[in-house]
C-alpha beads as a LAMMPS data file, in Angstrom:
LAMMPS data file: protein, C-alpha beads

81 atoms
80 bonds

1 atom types
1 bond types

-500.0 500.0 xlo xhi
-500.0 500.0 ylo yhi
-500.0 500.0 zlo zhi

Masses

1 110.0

Atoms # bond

1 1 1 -70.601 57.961 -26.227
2 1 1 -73.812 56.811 -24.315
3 1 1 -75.682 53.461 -25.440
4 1 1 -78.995 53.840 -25.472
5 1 1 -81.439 51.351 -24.160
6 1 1 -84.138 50.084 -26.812
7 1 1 -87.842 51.149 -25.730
8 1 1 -89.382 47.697 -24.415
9 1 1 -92.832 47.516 -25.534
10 1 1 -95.271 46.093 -22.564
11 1 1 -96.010 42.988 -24.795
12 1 1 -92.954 41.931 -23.775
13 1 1 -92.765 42.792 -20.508
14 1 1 -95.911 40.547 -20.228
15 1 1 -94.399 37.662 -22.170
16 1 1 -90.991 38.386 -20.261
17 1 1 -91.907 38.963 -16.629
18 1 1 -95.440 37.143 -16.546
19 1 1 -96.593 34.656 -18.896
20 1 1 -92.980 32.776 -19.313
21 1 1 -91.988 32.793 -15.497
22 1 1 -95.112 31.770 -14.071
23 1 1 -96.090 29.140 -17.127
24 1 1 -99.046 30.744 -18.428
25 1 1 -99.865 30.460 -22.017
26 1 1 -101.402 33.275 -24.245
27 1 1 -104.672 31.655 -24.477
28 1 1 -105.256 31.147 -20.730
29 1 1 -104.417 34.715 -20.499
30 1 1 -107.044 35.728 -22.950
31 1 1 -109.645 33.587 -21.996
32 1 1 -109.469 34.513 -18.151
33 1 1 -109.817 38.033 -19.091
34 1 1 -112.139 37.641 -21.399
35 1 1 -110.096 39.251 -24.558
36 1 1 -109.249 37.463 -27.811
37 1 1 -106.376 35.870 -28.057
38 1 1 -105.326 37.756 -30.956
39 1 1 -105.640 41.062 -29.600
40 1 1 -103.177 39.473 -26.732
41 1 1 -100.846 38.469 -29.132
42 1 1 -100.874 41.898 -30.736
43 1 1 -100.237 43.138 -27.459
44 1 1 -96.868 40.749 -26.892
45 1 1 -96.309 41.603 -30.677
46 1 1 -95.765 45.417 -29.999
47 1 1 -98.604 45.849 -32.560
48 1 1 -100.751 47.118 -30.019
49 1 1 -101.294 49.318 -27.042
50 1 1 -102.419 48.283 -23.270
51 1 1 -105.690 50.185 -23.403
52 1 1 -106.896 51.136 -20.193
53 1 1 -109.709 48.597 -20.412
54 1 1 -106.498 45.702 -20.670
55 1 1 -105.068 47.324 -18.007
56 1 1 -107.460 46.634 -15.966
57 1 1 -107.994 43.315 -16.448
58 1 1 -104.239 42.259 -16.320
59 1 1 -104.458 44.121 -13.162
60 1 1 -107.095 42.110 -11.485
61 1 1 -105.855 38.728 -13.423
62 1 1 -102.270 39.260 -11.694
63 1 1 -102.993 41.122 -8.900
64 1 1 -101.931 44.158 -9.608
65 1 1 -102.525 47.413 -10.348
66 1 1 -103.956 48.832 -13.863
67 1 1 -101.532 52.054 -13.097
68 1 1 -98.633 49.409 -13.657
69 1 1 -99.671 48.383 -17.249
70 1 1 -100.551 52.060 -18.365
71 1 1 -97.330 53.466 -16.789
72 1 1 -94.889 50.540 -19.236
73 1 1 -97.031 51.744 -22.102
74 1 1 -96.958 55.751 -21.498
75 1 1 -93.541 55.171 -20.655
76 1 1 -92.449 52.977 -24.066
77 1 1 -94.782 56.044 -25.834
78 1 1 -92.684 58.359 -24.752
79 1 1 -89.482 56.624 -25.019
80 1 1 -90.909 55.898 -28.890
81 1 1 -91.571 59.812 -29.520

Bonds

1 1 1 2
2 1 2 3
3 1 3 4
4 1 4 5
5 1 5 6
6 1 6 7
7 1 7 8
8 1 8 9
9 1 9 10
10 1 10 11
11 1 11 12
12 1 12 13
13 1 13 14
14 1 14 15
15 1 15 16
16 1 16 17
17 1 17 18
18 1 18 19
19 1 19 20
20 1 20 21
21 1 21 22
22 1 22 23
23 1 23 24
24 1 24 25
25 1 25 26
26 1 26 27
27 1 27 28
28 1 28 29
29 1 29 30
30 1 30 31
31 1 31 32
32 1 32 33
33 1 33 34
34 1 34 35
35 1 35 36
36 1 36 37
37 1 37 38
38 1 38 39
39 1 39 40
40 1 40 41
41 1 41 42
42 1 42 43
43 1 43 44
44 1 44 45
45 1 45 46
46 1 46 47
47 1 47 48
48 1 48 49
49 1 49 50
50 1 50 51
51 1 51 52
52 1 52 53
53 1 53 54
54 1 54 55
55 1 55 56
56 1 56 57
57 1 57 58
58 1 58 59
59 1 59 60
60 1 60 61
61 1 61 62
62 1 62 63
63 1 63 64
64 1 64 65
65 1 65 66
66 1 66 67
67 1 67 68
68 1 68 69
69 1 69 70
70 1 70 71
71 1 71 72
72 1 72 73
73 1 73 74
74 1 74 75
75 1 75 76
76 1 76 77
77 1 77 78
78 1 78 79
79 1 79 80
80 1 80 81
């Protein structure tokens, strides 16, 4: 019998991969892309969706792309379906 592999929100791909490794706090985050730091901690939560808009900006902030953040979050939407 296959295991299968949990659907990882983005949130925590963020927290995870980003925030933790490179020692940035939630609130730095939100403040240098100009989003409320609630609405980031929804996002980390799983309680909310990378929006194209956040995207974006975590795109620019980590210098990235915004296809990256919408792909983990189509990708965990499918995986959720």
């Amino acid at each position: 019998m296959k295991k299968l592999i949990k659907p990882v929100h983005p949130g925590k791909i963020l927290l995870k991969e980003f925030l933790e490794p490179m020692g940035i706090n939630q609130n730095k985050l939100a403040k240098n892309i100009n989003v409320p730091m609630e609405h980031i901690e929804k996002i980390i939560k799983g309680k909310c969706t990378v929006t194209e808009d956040i995207a974006s900006q975590l795109g620019l902030f980590f210098g990235m792309s915004a296809s990256f953040w919408l792909g983990l979050q189509k990708d965990y939407e499918l995986d959720t379906a």
